[in-house]
N, C-alpha and C positions, 0 to 999 in steps of 0.2 A: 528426576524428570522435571520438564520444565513446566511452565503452566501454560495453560490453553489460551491461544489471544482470544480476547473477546472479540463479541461479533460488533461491527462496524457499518457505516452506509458506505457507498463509493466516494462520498465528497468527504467525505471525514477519514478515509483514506488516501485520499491526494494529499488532504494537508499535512497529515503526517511524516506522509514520503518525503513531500517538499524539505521539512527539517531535515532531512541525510543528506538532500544535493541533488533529487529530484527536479525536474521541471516541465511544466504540462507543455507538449510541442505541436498536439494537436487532438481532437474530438470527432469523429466518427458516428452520427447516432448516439445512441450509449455507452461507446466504449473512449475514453481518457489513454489516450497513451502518452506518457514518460518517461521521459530520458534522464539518467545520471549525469551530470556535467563532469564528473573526475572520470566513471569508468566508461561512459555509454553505454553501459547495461538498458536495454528500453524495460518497461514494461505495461502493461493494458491492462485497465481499470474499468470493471462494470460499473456504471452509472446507475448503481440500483437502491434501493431503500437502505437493504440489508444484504449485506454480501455473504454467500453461501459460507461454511467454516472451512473445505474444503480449496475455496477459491482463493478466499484470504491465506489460507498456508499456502497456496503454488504461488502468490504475488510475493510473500514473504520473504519467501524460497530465494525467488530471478530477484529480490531488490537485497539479498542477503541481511535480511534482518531477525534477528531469533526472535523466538514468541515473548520473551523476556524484556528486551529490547521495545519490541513493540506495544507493550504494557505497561511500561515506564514513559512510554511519548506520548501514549492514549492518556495516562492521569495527568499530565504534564498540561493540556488540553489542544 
């Protein structure tokens, strides 16, 4: 079983993306959406303090990155 990403704010989840090939394309209020440059996968990012655990697994999910993955780019900074 894999481990659980830790919890995150929205801006420290952009950045993270950004290192897979992400790129912010545009801001909405709260909401960050990004785009993949290889696949065009988008996906939308709360601009919140703390992003729900819930929320962070469906971004995970549409930006295909394992909780694993995501753990390793979190200590990475």
């Amino acid at each position: 079983m894999s481990p659980k990403p830790l919890l995150v704010s929205g801006r420290k989840l952009e950045k993270i993306i950004q290192r897979v090939g992400y790129e912010k394309i545009s801001q909405r209020g709260s909401h960050i959406k990004m785009k993949n440059r290889n696949t065009g996968s988008v996906v939308i990012i709360p601009d919140h303090k703390e992003l729900d655990r819930w929320t962070l697994k469906t971004i995970l999910k549409q930006a295909e990155i394992s909780d694993q993955q995501f753990n390793e780019l979190l200590k990475k900074g």
